[in-house]
ROBADREN-420220 format. One line per field, with one value per residue: residue number from 1; chain; y, x, z of N, C-alpha, C in turn. Coordinates in steps of 0.02 Angstrom, whole numbers, plus 50000, padded with zeros to 5 digits. Each point is the difference from the previous one (the first is absolute). Layout:
n = (NUM | ...)
chain = (A | ...)
n.py = (Y | ...)
n.px = (X | ...)
n.pz = (Z | ...)
ca.py = (Y | ...)
ca.px = (X | ...)
ca.pz = (Z | ...)
c.py = (Y | ...)
c.px = (X | ...)
c.pz = (Z | ...)
This chain:
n = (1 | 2 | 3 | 4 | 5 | 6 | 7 | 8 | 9 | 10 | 11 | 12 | 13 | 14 | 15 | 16 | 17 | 18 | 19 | 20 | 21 | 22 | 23 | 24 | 25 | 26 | 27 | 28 | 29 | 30 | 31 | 32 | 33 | 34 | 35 | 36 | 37 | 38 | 39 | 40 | 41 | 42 | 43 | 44 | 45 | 46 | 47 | 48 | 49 | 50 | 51 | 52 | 53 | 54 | 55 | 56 | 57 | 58 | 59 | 60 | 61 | 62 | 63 | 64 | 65 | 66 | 67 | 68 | 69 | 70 | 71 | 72 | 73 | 74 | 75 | 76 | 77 | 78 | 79 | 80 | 81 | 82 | 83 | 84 | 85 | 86 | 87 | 88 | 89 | 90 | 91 | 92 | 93 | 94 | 95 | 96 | 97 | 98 | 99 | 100 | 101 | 102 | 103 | 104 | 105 | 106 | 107 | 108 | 109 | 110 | 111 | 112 | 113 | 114 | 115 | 116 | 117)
chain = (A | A | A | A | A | A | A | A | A | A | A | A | A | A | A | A | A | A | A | A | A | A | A | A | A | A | A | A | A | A | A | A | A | A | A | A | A | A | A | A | A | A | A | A | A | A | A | A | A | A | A | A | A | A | A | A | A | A | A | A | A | A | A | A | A | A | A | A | A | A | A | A | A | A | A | A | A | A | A | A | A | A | A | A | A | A | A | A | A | A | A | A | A | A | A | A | A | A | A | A | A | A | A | A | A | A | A | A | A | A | A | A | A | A | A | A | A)
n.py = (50226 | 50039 | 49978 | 49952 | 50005 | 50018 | 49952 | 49950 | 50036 | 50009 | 49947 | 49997 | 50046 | 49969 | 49959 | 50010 | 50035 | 49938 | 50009 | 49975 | 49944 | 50068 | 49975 | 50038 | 50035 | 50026 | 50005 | 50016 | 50008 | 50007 | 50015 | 50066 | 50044 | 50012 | 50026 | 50028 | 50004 | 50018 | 50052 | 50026 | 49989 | 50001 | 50053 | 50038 | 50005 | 50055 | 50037 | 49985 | 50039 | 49954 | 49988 | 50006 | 49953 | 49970 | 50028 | 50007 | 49964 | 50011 | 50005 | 49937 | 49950 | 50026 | 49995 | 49953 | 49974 | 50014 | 49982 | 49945 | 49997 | 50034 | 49930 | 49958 | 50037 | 49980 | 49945 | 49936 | 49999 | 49964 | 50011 | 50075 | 49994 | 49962 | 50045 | 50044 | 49943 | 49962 | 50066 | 49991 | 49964 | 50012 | 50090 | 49998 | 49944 | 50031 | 50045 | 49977 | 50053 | 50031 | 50007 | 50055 | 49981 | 50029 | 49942 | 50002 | 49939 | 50018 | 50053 | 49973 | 49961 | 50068 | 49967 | 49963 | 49980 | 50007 | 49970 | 50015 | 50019)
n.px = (47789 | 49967 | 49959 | 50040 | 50001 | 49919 | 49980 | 50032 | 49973 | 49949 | 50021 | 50019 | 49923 | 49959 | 50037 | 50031 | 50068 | 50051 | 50044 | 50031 | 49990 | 49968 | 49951 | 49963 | 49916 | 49998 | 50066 | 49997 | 49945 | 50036 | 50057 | 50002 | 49970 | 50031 | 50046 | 49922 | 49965 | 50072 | 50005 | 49933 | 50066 | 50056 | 49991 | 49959 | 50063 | 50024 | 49962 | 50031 | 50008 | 50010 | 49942 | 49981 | 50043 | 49957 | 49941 | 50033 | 50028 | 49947 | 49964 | 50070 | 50022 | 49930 | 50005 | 50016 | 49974 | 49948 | 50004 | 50034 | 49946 | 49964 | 50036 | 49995 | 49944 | 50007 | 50029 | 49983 | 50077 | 50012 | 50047 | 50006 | 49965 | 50024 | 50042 | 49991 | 49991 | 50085 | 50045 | 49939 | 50054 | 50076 | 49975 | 50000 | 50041 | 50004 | 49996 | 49992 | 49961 | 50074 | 49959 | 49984 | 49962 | 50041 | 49964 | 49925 | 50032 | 49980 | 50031 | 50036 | 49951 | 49987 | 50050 | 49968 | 50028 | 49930 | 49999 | 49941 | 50050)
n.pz = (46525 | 49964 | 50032 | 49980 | 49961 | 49999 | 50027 | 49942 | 49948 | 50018 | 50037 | 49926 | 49962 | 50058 | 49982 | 50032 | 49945 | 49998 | 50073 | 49960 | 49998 | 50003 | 50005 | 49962 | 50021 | 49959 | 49983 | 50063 | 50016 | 49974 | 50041 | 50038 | 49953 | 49954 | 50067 | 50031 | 49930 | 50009 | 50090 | 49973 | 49937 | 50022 | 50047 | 49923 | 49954 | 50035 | 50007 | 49962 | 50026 | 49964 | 49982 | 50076 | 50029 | 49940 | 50042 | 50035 | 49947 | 49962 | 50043 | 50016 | 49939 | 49983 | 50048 | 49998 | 49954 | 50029 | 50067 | 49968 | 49953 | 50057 | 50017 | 49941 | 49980 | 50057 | 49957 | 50008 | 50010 | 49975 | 50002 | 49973 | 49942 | 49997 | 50041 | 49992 | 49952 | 50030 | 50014 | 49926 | 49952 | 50011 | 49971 | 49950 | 49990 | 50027 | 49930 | 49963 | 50001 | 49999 | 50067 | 49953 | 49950 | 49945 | 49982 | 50019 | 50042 | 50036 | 49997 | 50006 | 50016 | 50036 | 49991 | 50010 | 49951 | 49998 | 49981 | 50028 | 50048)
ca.py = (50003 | 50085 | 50029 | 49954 | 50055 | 50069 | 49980 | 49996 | 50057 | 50059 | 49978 | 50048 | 50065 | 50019 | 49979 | 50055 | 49968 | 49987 | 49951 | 49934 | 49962 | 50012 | 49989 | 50030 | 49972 | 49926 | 49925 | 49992 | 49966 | 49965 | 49970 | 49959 | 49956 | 49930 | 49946 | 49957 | 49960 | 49956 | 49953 | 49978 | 49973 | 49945 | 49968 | 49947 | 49931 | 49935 | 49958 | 49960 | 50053 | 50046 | 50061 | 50072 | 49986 | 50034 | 50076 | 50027 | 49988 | 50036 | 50070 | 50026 | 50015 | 50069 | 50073 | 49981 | 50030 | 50082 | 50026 | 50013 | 50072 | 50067 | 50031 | 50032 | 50072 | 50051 | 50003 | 49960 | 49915 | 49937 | 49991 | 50045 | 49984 | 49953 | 50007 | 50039 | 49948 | 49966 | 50007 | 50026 | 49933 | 50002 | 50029 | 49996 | 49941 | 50031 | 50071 | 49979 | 49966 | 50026 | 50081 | 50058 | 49952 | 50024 | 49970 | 49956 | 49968 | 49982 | 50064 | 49981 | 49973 | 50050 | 50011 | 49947 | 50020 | 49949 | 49985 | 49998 | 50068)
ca.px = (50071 | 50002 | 50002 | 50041 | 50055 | 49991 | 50001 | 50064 | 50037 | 49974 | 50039 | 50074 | 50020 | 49983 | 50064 | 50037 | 50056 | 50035 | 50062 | 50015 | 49992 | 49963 | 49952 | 49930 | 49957 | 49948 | 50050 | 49999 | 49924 | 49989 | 50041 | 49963 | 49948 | 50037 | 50033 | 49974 | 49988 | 50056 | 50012 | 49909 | 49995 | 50025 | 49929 | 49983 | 50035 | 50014 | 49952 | 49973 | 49946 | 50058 | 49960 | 50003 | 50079 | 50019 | 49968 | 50025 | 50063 | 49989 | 49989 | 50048 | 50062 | 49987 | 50025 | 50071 | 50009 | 49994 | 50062 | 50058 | 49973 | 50024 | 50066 | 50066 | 50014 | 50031 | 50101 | 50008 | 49997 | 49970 | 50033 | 49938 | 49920 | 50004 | 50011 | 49926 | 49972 | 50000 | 49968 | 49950 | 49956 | 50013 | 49965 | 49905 | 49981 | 50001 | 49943 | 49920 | 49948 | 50011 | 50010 | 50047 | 50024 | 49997 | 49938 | 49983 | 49989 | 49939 | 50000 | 50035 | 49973 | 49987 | 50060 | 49992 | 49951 | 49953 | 50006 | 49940 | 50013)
ca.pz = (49989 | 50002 | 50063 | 50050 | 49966 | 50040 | 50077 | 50017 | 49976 | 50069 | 50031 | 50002 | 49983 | 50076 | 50049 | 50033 | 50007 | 50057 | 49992 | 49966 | 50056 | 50027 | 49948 | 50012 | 50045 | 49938 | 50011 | 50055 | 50003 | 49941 | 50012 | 50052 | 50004 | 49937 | 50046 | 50015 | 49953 | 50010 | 50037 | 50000 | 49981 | 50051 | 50057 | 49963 | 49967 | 50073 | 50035 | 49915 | 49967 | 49953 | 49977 | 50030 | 49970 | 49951 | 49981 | 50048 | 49981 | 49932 | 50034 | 50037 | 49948 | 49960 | 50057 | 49987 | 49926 | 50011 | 50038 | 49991 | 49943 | 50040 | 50042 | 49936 | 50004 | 50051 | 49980 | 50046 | 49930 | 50024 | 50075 | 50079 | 49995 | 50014 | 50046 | 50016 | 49999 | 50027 | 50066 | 50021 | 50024 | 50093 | 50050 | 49975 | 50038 | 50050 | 50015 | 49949 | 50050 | 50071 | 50015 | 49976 | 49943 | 49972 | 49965 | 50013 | 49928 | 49948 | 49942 | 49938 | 49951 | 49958 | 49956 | 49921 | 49926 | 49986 | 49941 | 49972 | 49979)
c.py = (50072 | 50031 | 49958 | 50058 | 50058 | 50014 | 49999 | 50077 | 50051 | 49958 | 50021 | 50053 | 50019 | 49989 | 50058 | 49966 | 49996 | 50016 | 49948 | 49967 | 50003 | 49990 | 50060 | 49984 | 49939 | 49959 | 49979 | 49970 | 49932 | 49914 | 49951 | 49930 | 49933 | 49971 | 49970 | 49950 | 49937 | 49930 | 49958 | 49952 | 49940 | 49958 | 49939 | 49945 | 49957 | 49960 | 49981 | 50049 | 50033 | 50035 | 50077 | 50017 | 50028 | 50069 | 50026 | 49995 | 50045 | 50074 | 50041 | 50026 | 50053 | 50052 | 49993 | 50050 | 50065 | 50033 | 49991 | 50052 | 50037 | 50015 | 50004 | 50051 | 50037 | 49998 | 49947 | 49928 | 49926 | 49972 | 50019 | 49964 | 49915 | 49997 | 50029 | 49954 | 49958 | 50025 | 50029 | 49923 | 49978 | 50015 | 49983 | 49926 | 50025 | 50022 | 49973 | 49967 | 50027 | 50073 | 50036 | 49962 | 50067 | 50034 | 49971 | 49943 | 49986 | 50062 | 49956 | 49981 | 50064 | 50036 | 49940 | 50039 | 49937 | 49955 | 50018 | 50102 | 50027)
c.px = (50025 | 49983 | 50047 | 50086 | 50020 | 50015 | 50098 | 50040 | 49969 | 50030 | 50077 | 50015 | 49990 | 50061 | 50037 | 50055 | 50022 | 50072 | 50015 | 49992 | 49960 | 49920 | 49943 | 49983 | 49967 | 50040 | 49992 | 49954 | 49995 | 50059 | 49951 | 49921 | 50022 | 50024 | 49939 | 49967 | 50037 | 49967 | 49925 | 49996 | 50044 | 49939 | 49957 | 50003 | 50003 | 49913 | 49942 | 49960 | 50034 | 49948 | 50040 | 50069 | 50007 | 50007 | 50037 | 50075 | 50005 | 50005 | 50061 | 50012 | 49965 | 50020 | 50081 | 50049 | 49984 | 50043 | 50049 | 50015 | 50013 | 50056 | 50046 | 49959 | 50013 | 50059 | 50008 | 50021 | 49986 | 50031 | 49966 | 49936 | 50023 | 50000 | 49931 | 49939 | 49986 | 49969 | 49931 | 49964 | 49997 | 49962 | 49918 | 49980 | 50014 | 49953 | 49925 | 49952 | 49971 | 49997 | 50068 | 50053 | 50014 | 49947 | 49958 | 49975 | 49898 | 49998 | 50046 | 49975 | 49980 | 50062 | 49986 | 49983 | 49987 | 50003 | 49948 | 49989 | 50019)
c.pz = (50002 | 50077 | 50062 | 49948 | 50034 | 50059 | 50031 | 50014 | 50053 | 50055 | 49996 | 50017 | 50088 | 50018 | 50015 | 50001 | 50065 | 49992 | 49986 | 50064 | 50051 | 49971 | 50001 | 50039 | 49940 | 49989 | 50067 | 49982 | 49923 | 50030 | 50072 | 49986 | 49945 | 50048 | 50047 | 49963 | 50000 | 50026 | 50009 | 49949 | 50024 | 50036 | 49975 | 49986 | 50075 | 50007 | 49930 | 49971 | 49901 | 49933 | 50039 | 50000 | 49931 | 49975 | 50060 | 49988 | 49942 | 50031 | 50030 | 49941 | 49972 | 50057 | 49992 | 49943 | 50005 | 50020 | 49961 | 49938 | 50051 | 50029 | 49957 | 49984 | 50036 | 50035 | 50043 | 49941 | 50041 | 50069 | 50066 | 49981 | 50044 | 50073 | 50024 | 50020 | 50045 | 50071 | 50013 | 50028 | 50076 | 50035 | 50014 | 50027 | 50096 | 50048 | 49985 | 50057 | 50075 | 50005 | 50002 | 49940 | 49963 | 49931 | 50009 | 49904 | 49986 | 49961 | 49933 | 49927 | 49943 | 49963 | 49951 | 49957 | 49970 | 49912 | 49968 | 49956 | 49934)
């Protein structure tokens, strides 16, 4: 629990403020990969898989929550975070998978923080 704390807070303190609306590079990366979680957990549920559905749905909403902890500190209220959101979801169902993706999503999983931590 003490090193998933820790973890949150050296993630803040790296962020490099933004322009409001504009996100960090670690909100960036934190937005992009919660929006593919998103969509791996869609994939799932679609094809009965809802164990991986589950953990891949859990995985969006903790990057989720993060991000949205980082972009209200970096002056963004719920309107822009909302907005920010939507179109990461746009984009990232797009991009994911494909050459010159912004992320590649098998790195994501290394933004979990593990419960076991």
């Amino acid at each position: 629990m003490l090193r998933a704390a820790l973890g949150g807070l050296l993630i803040g303190l790296l962020a490099v403020p933004a322009a409001a609306g504009e996100p960090s590079a670690a909100a960036d990366r934190l937005l992009w990969c919660g929006s593919a979680f998103y969509w791996l957990s869609t994939d799932a549920y679609d094809s009965g898989n809802d164990a991986e559905g589950d953990e891949y749905g859990a995985w969006s909403d903790d990057l989720a929550a993060r991000a949205d902890m980082m972009l209200e500190a970096e002056g963004n209220d719920d309107v822009a975070i909302t907005a920010l959101r939507d179109a990461y979801d746009s984009r990232v169902v797009d991009e994911m998978g494909k050459p010159g993706a912004k992320y590649d999503v098998t790195t994501c999983p290394d933004l979990v923080v593990s419960a076991a931590n």
